[in-house]
N, C-alpha and C positions, 0 to 999 in steps of 0.2 A: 472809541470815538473816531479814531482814521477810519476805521472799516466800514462803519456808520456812513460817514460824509461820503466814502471811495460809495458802497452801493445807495446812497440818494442818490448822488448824482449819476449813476449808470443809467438806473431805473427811468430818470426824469430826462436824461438823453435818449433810451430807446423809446420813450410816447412822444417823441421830437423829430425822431428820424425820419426823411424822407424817404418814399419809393421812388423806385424807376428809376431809369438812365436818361442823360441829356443825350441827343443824338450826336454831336459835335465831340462829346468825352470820347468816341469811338474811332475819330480820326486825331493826330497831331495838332497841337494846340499851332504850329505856323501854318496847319494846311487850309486850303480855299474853301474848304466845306467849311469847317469852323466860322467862316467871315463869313459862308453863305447863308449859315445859321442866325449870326448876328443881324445881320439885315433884314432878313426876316422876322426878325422878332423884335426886329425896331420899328418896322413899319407895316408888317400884316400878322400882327401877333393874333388879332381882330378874327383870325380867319384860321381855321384849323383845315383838314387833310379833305379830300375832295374823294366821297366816299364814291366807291361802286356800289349799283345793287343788280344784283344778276338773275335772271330766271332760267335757272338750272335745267329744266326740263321742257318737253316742246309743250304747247298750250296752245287750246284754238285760240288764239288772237282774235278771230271774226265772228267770235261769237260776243256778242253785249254783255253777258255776263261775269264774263272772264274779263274783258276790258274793265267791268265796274270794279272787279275785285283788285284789280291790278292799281286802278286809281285809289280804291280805297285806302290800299296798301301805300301807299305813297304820298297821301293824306298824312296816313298816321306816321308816319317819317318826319314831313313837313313839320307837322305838331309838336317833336320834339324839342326842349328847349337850346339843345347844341346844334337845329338845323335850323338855316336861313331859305325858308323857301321860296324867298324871288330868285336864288341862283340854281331853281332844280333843272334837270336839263331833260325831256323825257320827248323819245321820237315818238311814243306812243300818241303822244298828246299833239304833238302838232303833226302827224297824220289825221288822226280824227280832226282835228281843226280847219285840217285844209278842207277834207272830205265835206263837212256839215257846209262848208262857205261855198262849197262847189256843187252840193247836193247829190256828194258821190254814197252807194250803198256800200259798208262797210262788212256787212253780213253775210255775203256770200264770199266762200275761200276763195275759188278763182278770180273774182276781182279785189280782193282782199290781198291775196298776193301777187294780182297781176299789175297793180299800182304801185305796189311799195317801192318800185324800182324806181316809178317818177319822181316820187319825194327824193330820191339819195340824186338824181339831177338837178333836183331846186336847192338840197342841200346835201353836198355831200358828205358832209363832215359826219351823218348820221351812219353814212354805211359801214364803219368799224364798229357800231354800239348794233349787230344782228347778224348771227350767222344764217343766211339762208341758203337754203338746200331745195331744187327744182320747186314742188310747191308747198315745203316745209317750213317752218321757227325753227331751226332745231336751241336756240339760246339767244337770248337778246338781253339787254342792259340801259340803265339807266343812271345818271349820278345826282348825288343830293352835295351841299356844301354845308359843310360845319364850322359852326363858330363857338365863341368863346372858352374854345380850348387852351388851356394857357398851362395847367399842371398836369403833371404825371396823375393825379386823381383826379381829374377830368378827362383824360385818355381813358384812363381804366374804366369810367363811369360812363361815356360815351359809347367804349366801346360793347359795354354789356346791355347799355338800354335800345341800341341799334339791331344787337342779336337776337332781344327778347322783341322786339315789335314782328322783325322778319321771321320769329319761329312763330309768331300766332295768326301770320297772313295765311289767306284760305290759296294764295299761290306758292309755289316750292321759291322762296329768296334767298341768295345769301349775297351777305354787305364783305366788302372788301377794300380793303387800300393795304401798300407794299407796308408800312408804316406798323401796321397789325401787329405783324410780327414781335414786335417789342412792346406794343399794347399788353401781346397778351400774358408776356410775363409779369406785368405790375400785377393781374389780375392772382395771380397765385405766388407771386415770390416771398411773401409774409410765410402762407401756409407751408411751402416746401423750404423754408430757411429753418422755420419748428421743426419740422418733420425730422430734416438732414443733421439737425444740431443734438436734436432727443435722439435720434438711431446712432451716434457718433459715438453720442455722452454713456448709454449704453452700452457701446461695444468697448470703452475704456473702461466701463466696472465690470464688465465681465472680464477683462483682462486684468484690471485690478484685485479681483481676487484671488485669480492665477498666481500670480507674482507677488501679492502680498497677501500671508498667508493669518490675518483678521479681516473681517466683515467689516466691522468697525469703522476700521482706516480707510477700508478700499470705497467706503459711503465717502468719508470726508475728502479722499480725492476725485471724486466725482461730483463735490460738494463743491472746489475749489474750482472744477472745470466749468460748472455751470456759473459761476460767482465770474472766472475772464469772461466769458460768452456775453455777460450781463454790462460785466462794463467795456469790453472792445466795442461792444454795438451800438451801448449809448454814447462812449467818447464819441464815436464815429458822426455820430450828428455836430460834434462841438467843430470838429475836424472838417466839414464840408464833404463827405462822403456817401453818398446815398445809397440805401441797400436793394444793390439791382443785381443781376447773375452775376455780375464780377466780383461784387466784395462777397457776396452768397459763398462764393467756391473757394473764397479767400477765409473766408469763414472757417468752413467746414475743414481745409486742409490745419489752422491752424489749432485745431481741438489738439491736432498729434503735438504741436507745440505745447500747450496749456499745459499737457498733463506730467509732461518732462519734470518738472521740476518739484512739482509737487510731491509726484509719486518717490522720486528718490529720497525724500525729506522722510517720508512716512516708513517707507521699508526699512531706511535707517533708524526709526523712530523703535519701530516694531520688534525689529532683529535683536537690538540693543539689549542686555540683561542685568541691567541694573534697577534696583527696584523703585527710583524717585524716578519720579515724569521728569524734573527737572536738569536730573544728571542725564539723562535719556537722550531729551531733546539737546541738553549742549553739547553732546557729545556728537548728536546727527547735525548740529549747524559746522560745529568744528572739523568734523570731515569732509561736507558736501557745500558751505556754503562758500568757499571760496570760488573750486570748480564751478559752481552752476552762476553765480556771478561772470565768472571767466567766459563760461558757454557761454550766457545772455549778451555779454558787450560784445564777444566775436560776432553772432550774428545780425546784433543792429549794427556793427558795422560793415558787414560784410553786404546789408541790401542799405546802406544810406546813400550809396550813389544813387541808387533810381529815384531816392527824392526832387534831384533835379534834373529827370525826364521828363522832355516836353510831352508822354502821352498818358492821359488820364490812367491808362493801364498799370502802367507800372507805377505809377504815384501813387495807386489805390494798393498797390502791392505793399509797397514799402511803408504807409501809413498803418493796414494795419498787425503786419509782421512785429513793427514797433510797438506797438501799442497792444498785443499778445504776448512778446519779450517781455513790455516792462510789467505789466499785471501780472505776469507769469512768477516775475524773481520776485515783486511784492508781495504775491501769496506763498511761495516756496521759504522765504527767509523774513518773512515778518506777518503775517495774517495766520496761516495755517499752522507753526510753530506754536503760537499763543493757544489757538484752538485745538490743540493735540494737547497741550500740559493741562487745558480747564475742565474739554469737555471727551477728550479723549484719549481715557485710558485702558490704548486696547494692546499694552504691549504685553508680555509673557512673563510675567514672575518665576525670577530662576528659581531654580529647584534648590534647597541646602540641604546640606546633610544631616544628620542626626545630631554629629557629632561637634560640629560646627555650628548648629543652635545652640548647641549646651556649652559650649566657649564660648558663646557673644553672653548667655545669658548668666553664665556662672553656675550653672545647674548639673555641672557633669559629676556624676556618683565616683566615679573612678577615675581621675584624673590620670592613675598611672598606666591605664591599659592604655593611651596613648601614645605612638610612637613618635619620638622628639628627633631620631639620630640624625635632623638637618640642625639641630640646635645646640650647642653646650657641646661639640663631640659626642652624640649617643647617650649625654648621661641622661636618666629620666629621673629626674629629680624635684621635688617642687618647684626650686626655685627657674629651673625650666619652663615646670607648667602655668605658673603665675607670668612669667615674663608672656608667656605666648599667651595667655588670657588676655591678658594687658594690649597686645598685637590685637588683639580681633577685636576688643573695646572699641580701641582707639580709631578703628577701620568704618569709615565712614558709610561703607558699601552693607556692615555687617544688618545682617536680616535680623 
Protein backbone atom coordinates (compact mmCIF):
# COMPACT_ATOMS: atom_id res chain seq x y z
CA UNK A 1 0.00 0.00 0.00
CA UNK A 2 3.08 2.64 0.67
CA UNK A 3 4.50 1.72 -2.66
CA UNK A 4 1.07 1.92 -4.30
CA UNK A 5 0.36 5.65 -2.94
CA UNK A 6 4.70 6.35 -3.20
CA UNK A 7 4.03 5.46 -7.38
CA UNK A 8 0.46 7.27 -7.74
CA UNK A 9 1.67 9.96 -6.67
CA UNK A 10 5.11 10.09 -8.83
CA UNK A 11 3.22 9.13 -11.91
CA UNK A 12 0.31 11.97 -11.28
CA UNK A 13 3.40 14.61 -10.48
CA UNK A 14 5.29 13.69 -13.62
CA UNK A 15 1.83 14.58 -16.10
CA UNK A 16 2.00 17.93 -13.82
CA UNK A 17 5.52 18.87 -14.37
CA UNK A 18 6.30 21.86 -16.15
CA UNK A 19 8.82 22.47 -18.95
CA UNK A 20 11.34 25.09 -19.46
CA UNK A 21 13.28 27.48 -17.50
CA UNK A 22 12.07 30.97 -16.17
CA UNK A 23 14.70 33.28 -17.51
CA UNK A 24 15.28 35.13 -14.05
CA UNK A 25 15.97 31.29 -12.21
CA UNK A 26 19.36 31.94 -14.24
CA UNK A 27 20.50 34.93 -12.39
CA UNK A 28 20.44 35.61 -8.27
CA UNK A 29 17.20 35.93 -6.86
CA UNK A 30 18.58 39.77 -5.30
CA UNK A 31 19.92 40.54 -8.96
CA UNK A 32 18.19 43.49 -11.21
CA UNK A 33 17.44 41.09 -13.89
CA UNK A 34 15.15 39.26 -11.75
CA UNK A 35 13.20 42.73 -10.91
CA UNK A 36 13.57 43.37 -14.63
CA UNK A 37 11.78 40.06 -15.15
CA UNK A 38 9.05 41.00 -12.73
CA UNK A 39 8.17 44.11 -14.30
CA UNK A 40 7.88 42.90 -17.16
CA UNK A 41 5.58 40.46 -16.54
CA UNK A 42 3.55 42.86 -14.58
CA UNK A 43 3.01 44.99 -17.09
CA UNK A 44 3.81 43.72 -20.70
CA UNK A 45 3.34 40.13 -20.11
CA UNK A 46 0.55 41.05 -23.22
CA UNK A 47 3.69 41.17 -25.38
CA UNK A 48 6.09 38.51 -25.99
CA UNK A 49 9.94 38.68 -27.92
CA UNK A 50 10.02 40.96 -30.99
CA UNK A 51 10.83 38.40 -33.64
CA UNK A 52 13.48 38.85 -36.64
CA UNK A 53 12.66 37.54 -39.94
CA UNK A 54 15.85 37.49 -42.16
CA UNK A 55 16.24 36.80 -45.93
CA UNK A 56 19.20 34.94 -45.91
CA UNK A 57 20.16 35.18 -49.50
CA UNK A 58 20.34 37.99 -52.03
CA UNK A 59 16.93 38.21 -54.10
CA UNK A 60 15.96 40.62 -56.92
CA UNK A 61 14.00 42.86 -54.79
CA UNK A 62 12.99 44.86 -58.04
CA UNK A 63 11.45 42.36 -59.35
CA UNK A 64 7.26 42.34 -58.47
CA UNK A 65 7.27 38.87 -58.02
CA UNK A 66 9.68 38.52 -55.40
CA UNK A 67 8.20 41.63 -53.58
CA UNK A 68 4.73 39.50 -53.76
CA UNK A 69 6.21 36.43 -52.46
CA UNK A 70 7.93 38.38 -49.77
CA UNK A 71 4.58 40.15 -48.63
CA UNK A 72 2.92 36.88 -48.98
CA UNK A 73 5.38 35.55 -46.64
CA UNK A 74 4.59 38.08 -44.17
CA UNK A 75 0.86 37.78 -44.46
CA UNK A 76 1.25 34.36 -43.32
CA UNK A 77 3.26 35.47 -40.14
CA UNK A 78 0.63 38.19 -39.60
CA UNK A 79 -2.07 35.44 -39.61
CA UNK A 80 -0.59 33.65 -36.89
CA UNK A 81 -2.35 33.78 -33.70
CA UNK A 82 1.09 34.72 -31.40
CA UNK A 83 1.57 37.68 -34.12
CA UNK A 84 0.07 41.14 -33.60
CA UNK A 85 0.12 42.57 -36.98
CA UNK A 86 -0.32 46.29 -36.41
CA UNK A 87 3.24 46.11 -34.82
CA UNK A 88 4.99 44.53 -37.93
CA UNK A 89 7.75 46.61 -39.08
CA UNK A 90 8.70 45.96 -42.76
CA UNK A 91 11.18 48.59 -44.93
CA UNK A 92 9.99 46.66 -47.81
CA UNK A 93 6.68 48.04 -47.41
CA UNK A 94 7.01 51.42 -46.80
CA UNK A 95 9.57 51.80 -49.77
CA UNK A 96 6.83 50.51 -52.11
CA UNK A 97 4.67 52.94 -50.40
CA UNK A 98 6.61 55.79 -50.73
CA UNK A 99 7.28 54.70 -54.42
CA UNK A 100 3.30 54.16 -55.56
CA UNK A 101 2.60 57.91 -53.63
CA UNK A 102 5.40 59.22 -55.57
CA UNK A 103 4.79 57.37 -58.86
CA UNK A 104 8.48 56.12 -58.54
CA UNK A 105 9.13 52.62 -60.83
CA UNK A 106 10.25 50.16 -58.63
CA UNK A 107 11.14 47.51 -61.38
CA UNK A 108 14.05 48.49 -62.71
CA UNK A 109 17.55 47.51 -60.41
CA UNK A 110 19.36 50.74 -60.92
CA UNK A 111 16.63 52.68 -59.67
CA UNK A 112 15.59 50.15 -57.51
CA UNK A 113 18.68 50.48 -55.63
CA UNK A 114 19.56 53.94 -56.63
CA UNK A 115 16.58 55.21 -54.19
CA UNK A 116 16.88 53.02 -51.38
CA UNK A 117 19.41 55.39 -49.96
CA UNK A 118 16.71 58.11 -49.90
CA UNK A 119 14.26 56.17 -47.71
CA UNK A 120 17.20 55.50 -44.95
CA UNK A 121 17.26 59.70 -45.07
CA UNK A 122 13.59 59.92 -44.44
CA UNK A 123 14.14 57.18 -42.11
CA UNK A 124 16.99 56.12 -40.83
CA UNK A 125 16.37 53.90 -38.42
CA UNK A 126 15.62 51.38 -41.63
CA UNK A 127 19.31 51.35 -42.60
CA UNK A 128 20.45 48.57 -39.95
CA UNK A 129 17.39 46.12 -41.14
CA UNK A 130 19.75 45.85 -45.15
CA UNK A 131 22.99 45.05 -45.89
CA UNK A 132 23.80 46.57 -49.08
CA UNK A 133 26.67 46.16 -51.16
CA UNK A 134 27.33 48.83 -54.45
CA UNK A 135 24.27 47.44 -56.31
CA UNK A 136 23.49 44.40 -54.45
CA UNK A 137 20.72 42.97 -51.21
CA UNK A 138 23.26 40.95 -50.18
CA UNK A 139 20.49 40.32 -46.65
CA UNK A 140 17.85 42.28 -45.38
CA UNK A 141 15.23 41.97 -42.36
CA UNK A 142 12.06 42.48 -41.15
CA UNK A 143 10.37 42.19 -37.60
CA UNK A 144 6.93 40.79 -36.51
CA UNK A 145 5.77 41.24 -32.58
CA UNK A 146 4.31 38.44 -30.71
CA UNK A 147 1.81 38.22 -28.29
CA UNK A 148 0.22 36.22 -25.88
CA UNK A 149 3.11 34.37 -24.82
CA UNK A 150 2.83 33.79 -21.33
CA UNK A 151 4.21 29.94 -20.88
CA UNK A 152 7.02 27.82 -21.64
CA UNK A 153 4.30 25.93 -24.03
CA UNK A 154 3.63 28.76 -25.83
CA UNK A 155 7.34 29.62 -26.40
CA UNK A 156 7.87 26.16 -27.50
CA UNK A 157 4.59 26.40 -29.85
CA UNK A 158 5.33 29.74 -31.15
CA UNK A 159 8.38 28.90 -31.75
CA UNK A 160 7.74 25.80 -34.11
CA UNK A 161 4.74 27.45 -35.86
CA UNK A 162 7.12 30.60 -36.89
CA UNK A 163 9.64 27.85 -38.29
CA UNK A 164 7.04 26.00 -40.17
CA UNK A 165 5.43 29.13 -41.99
CA UNK A 166 9.14 30.39 -42.82
CA UNK A 167 10.25 26.84 -44.11
CA UNK A 168 7.29 26.88 -46.66
CA UNK A 169 7.75 30.57 -47.88
CA UNK A 170 8.72 30.36 -51.65
CA UNK A 171 11.69 33.06 -50.09
CA UNK A 172 14.95 31.60 -48.18
CA UNK A 173 13.65 33.05 -44.17
CA UNK A 174 14.80 32.45 -41.10
CA UNK A 175 12.95 33.83 -37.69
CA UNK A 176 15.11 34.73 -34.82
CA UNK A 177 15.31 36.38 -31.53
CA UNK A 178 18.41 35.97 -28.82
CA UNK A 179 15.57 34.45 -26.53
CA UNK A 180 15.56 31.05 -28.97
CA UNK A 181 18.05 29.77 -27.65
CA UNK A 182 16.30 28.47 -24.57
CA UNK A 183 13.00 28.16 -26.68
CA UNK A 184 14.54 25.60 -28.20
CA UNK A 185 15.28 23.29 -25.51
CA UNK A 186 11.55 23.19 -24.20
CA UNK A 187 11.08 22.02 -27.84
CA UNK A 188 13.16 18.62 -27.12
CA UNK A 189 13.93 18.38 -23.32
CA UNK A 190 10.99 15.80 -22.72
CA UNK A 191 12.58 13.58 -25.56
CA UNK A 192 16.32 13.75 -24.48
CA UNK A 193 15.50 13.47 -20.46
CA UNK A 194 13.88 9.62 -21.90
CA UNK A 195 16.56 9.31 -23.95
CA UNK A 196 19.50 10.31 -21.11
CA UNK A 197 17.47 8.36 -18.31
CA UNK A 198 16.75 5.00 -20.66
CA UNK A 199 20.78 4.96 -21.88
CA UNK A 200 21.75 5.64 -18.06
CA UNK A 201 19.15 2.84 -16.67
CA UNK A 202 20.77 0.61 -19.19
CA UNK A 203 24.18 1.18 -18.63
CA UNK A 204 23.54 0.30 -14.61
CA UNK A 205 22.09 -3.16 -15.69
CA UNK A 206 24.68 -3.84 -17.74
CA UNK A 207 26.91 -3.18 -14.87
CA UNK A 208 24.31 -4.74 -12.77
CA UNK A 209 24.89 -7.96 -14.05
CA UNK A 210 28.66 -7.67 -13.93
CA UNK A 211 28.68 -7.24 -10.32
CA UNK A 212 25.78 -9.19 -9.48
CA UNK A 213 26.08 -12.38 -10.52
CA UNK A 214 21.75 -13.15 -11.13
CA UNK A 215 19.73 -11.77 -13.89
CA UNK A 216 17.00 -11.76 -11.66
CA UNK A 217 18.32 -9.05 -9.19
CA UNK A 218 20.26 -7.08 -11.45
CA UNK A 219 16.18 -6.53 -13.47
CA UNK A 220 15.01 -5.57 -9.93
CA UNK A 221 17.86 -3.05 -9.52
CA UNK A 222 17.01 -1.53 -12.47
CA UNK A 223 13.59 -2.00 -11.49
CA UNK A 224 14.24 0.26 -8.46
CA UNK A 225 16.10 2.88 -10.60
CA UNK A 226 13.46 3.45 -12.80
CA UNK A 227 10.69 3.40 -9.74
CA UNK A 228 13.45 6.86 -8.09
CA UNK A 229 13.32 8.34 -11.67
CA UNK A 230 9.46 8.01 -11.52
CA UNK A 231 9.09 9.68 -8.38
CA UNK A 232 12.14 12.35 -8.16
CA UNK A 233 10.28 13.78 -11.35
CA UNK A 234 7.04 13.63 -10.17
CA UNK A 235 7.84 14.94 -6.60
CA UNK A 236 9.63 17.62 -8.53
CA UNK A 237 6.41 19.31 -9.83
CA UNK A 238 4.96 19.19 -5.89
CA UNK A 239 8.54 20.95 -5.16
CA UNK A 240 8.09 23.93 -7.74
CA UNK A 241 10.96 22.56 -10.07
CA UNK A 242 10.58 22.57 -13.54
CA UNK A 243 12.22 20.06 -15.78
CA UNK A 244 14.47 22.28 -18.01
CA UNK A 245 18.51 21.46 -18.72
CA UNK A 246 19.42 22.00 -15.15
CA UNK A 247 17.26 19.50 -13.33
CA UNK A 248 17.73 17.36 -16.78
CA UNK A 249 21.59 16.94 -15.89
CA UNK A 250 20.62 16.66 -12.26
CA UNK A 251 18.72 13.96 -13.24
CA UNK A 252 20.90 11.99 -15.11
CA UNK A 253 23.88 12.48 -12.68
CA UNK A 254 21.69 11.22 -9.89
CA UNK A 255 20.85 7.55 -11.58
CA UNK A 256 24.66 6.95 -10.01
CA UNK A 257 22.91 7.93 -6.84
CA UNK A 258 19.72 5.55 -7.15
CA UNK A 259 21.48 2.70 -7.82
CA UNK A 260 23.89 2.73 -4.69
CA UNK A 261 21.81 1.45 -2.40
CA UNK A 262 19.81 -0.71 -3.94
CA UNK A 263 22.40 -2.56 -5.65
CA UNK A 264 24.26 -3.25 -2.36
CA UNK A 265 20.90 -4.59 -0.71
CA UNK A 266 20.70 -7.13 -3.67
CA UNK A 267 24.38 -8.46 -3.93
CA UNK A 268 23.96 -8.91 -0.21
CA UNK A 269 20.86 -10.48 -0.91
CA UNK A 270 22.35 -12.77 -3.68
CA UNK A 271 25.73 -13.75 -2.06
CA UNK A 272 23.98 -14.86 1.07
CA UNK A 273 23.73 -18.82 1.44
CA UNK A 274 21.18 -19.57 3.38
CA UNK A 275 18.24 -21.06 1.97
CA UNK A 276 14.91 -18.94 3.42
CA UNK A 277 14.57 -15.46 1.47
CA UNK A 278 13.73 -14.39 4.85
CA UNK A 279 16.99 -15.17 6.73
CA UNK A 280 18.74 -13.86 3.44
CA UNK A 281 17.28 -10.64 3.45
CA UNK A 282 17.68 -10.06 7.31
CA UNK A 283 20.85 -10.75 7.20
CA UNK A 284 21.48 -8.25 3.95
CA UNK A 285 19.38 -5.29 5.99
CA UNK A 286 21.62 -6.15 9.29
CA UNK A 287 24.82 -5.68 7.52
CA UNK A 288 24.12 -2.85 5.08
CA UNK A 289 21.21 -0.99 6.47
CA UNK A 290 22.72 0.79 8.87
CA UNK A 291 25.74 2.00 6.74
CA UNK A 292 23.53 3.05 3.77
CA UNK A 293 21.21 5.05 6.13
CA UNK A 294 24.61 6.45 7.58
CA UNK A 295 25.78 7.15 3.71
CA UNK A 296 22.09 8.77 2.89
CA UNK A 297 21.97 11.41 5.95
CA UNK A 298 25.76 12.28 5.35
CA UNK A 299 24.87 13.29 1.98
CA UNK A 300 21.57 15.28 2.63
CA UNK A 301 23.49 16.94 4.84
CA UNK A 302 26.50 17.55 3.29
CA UNK A 303 24.35 19.59 0.14
CA UNK A 304 21.47 21.20 2.75
CA UNK A 305 23.26 24.26 2.92
CA UNK A 306 22.60 25.25 -0.78
CA UNK A 307 19.02 24.89 0.26
CA UNK A 308 19.37 28.33 1.30
CA UNK A 309 21.11 29.83 -1.81
CA UNK A 310 19.88 32.60 -3.22
CA UNK A 311 20.40 30.91 -7.01
CA UNK A 312 17.89 28.91 -8.53
CA UNK A 313 20.87 26.57 -9.47
CA UNK A 314 21.86 25.29 -6.64
CA UNK A 315 18.43 25.11 -5.04
CA UNK A 316 17.50 22.96 -7.94
CA UNK A 317 20.60 20.97 -6.75
CA UNK A 318 19.97 20.28 -3.46
CA UNK A 319 16.09 19.60 -4.03
CA UNK A 320 16.62 16.99 -6.09
CA UNK A 321 19.84 15.27 -4.49
CA UNK A 322 17.30 14.98 -1.57
CA UNK A 323 14.81 13.84 -2.88
CA UNK A 324 17.18 10.85 -4.85
CA UNK A 325 18.72 10.18 -1.07
CA UNK A 326 15.39 9.82 0.41
CA UNK A 327 13.61 7.55 -2.56
CA UNK A 328 16.84 5.92 -2.66
CA UNK A 329 17.23 4.54 1.22
CA UNK A 330 13.25 3.98 0.79
CA UNK A 331 13.73 1.60 -1.94
CA UNK A 332 17.10 0.18 -0.53
CA UNK A 333 15.53 -0.66 3.16
CA UNK A 334 11.95 -0.95 2.80
CA UNK A 335 10.32 -1.20 -1.05
CA UNK A 336 12.99 -3.51 -2.70
CA UNK A 337 13.77 -5.80 0.58
CA UNK A 338 9.91 -6.79 0.55
CA UNK A 339 10.16 -7.28 -3.41
CA UNK A 340 13.22 -9.57 -3.12
CA UNK A 341 11.54 -12.12 -0.31
CA UNK A 342 7.96 -12.13 -2.76
CA UNK A 343 8.92 -12.01 -5.88
CA UNK A 344 12.54 -12.52 -5.99
CA UNK A 345 14.06 -15.40 -5.54
CA UNK A 346 17.22 -15.39 -7.25
CA UNK A 347 19.71 -16.12 -4.64
CA UNK A 348 21.82 -19.57 -4.80
CA UNK A 349 20.83 -22.43 -2.92
CA UNK A 350 23.92 -23.82 -0.96
CA UNK A 351 25.09 -26.88 -2.00
CA UNK A 352 24.90 -29.95 1.11
CA UNK A 353 26.43 -32.60 1.33
CA UNK A 354 25.41 -35.95 1.19
CA UNK A 355 26.18 -36.62 4.44
CA UNK A 356 24.69 -33.81 6.15
CA UNK A 357 21.25 -34.43 4.30
CA UNK A 358 21.12 -37.77 5.79
CA UNK A 359 21.84 -36.04 9.46
CA UNK A 360 18.96 -33.50 9.04
CA UNK A 361 16.84 -36.16 7.66
CA UNK A 362 17.79 -39.19 9.93
CA UNK A 363 18.41 -41.42 6.97
CA UNK A 364 22.22 -42.17 7.28
CA UNK A 365 22.75 -46.20 6.73
CA UNK A 366 25.93 -46.06 8.73
CA UNK A 367 26.01 -43.60 11.30
CA UNK A 368 29.40 -44.92 12.36
CA UNK A 369 31.63 -44.33 9.21
CA UNK A 370 31.29 -40.86 10.53
CA UNK A 371 34.08 -39.11 11.96
CA UNK A 372 32.96 -37.46 15.58
CA UNK A 373 36.77 -36.95 16.97
CA UNK A 374 35.53 -33.05 17.58
CA UNK A 375 32.90 -34.62 19.86
CA UNK A 376 32.92 -37.13 23.09
CA UNK A 377 36.99 -37.04 22.74
CA UNK A 378 36.95 -39.32 19.31
CA UNK A 379 34.77 -41.73 20.83
CA UNK A 380 32.25 -42.87 17.82
CA UNK A 381 29.67 -43.92 19.64
CA UNK A 382 25.89 -43.72 19.15
CA UNK A 383 25.40 -41.79 21.76
CA UNK A 384 27.77 -39.31 19.80
CA UNK A 385 25.91 -39.76 16.75
CA UNK A 386 22.38 -39.05 18.18
CA UNK A 387 23.61 -36.02 20.20
CA UNK A 388 24.97 -34.67 16.66
CA UNK A 389 21.70 -35.75 14.87
CA UNK A 390 19.95 -33.84 17.32
CA UNK A 391 22.65 -30.70 16.57
CA UNK A 392 21.57 -30.56 12.88
CA UNK A 393 17.55 -31.08 13.79
CA UNK A 394 17.80 -28.45 15.93
CA UNK A 395 19.65 -26.15 13.28
CA UNK A 396 17.47 -23.90 11.70
CA UNK A 397 19.68 -23.42 8.66
CA UNK A 398 19.56 -27.44 8.17
CA UNK A 399 18.46 -28.13 4.23
Amino acid sequence: MLYGGYLASGIYGCLQVQEGIDLRNLASDDSYVSSFYDKEEKYFSEYGPRVMVAITKEVPYWNSDVRNKIERCMESFENNSYVNKAFSESWLRVYVTVAERFNLDLNNQNYFIGNVSRLFVILPEFQQDMQLEWDVIKASRFFIQTVNVTTAVDEKNMLNQLRDIAKDCDIPLLVYHPAFIYFDQYTVIIQNTIQNVLVAAAAMFVISILLIPNPLCALWVTFAIASIIVGVTGFMSYWQVNLDSISMINLVICIGFSVDFSSHISYAYVSNKKPKVNDRIIDALHSLGYPILQGGLSTILGVVALSASASYIFRTFFKIIFLVIAFGMLHGLVFLPVFLTLFGNCGKKPKVDKSDHELCTGTIKNPHSLDFSGDHQGQNDNSSYYKFQNRYRSDPDCP
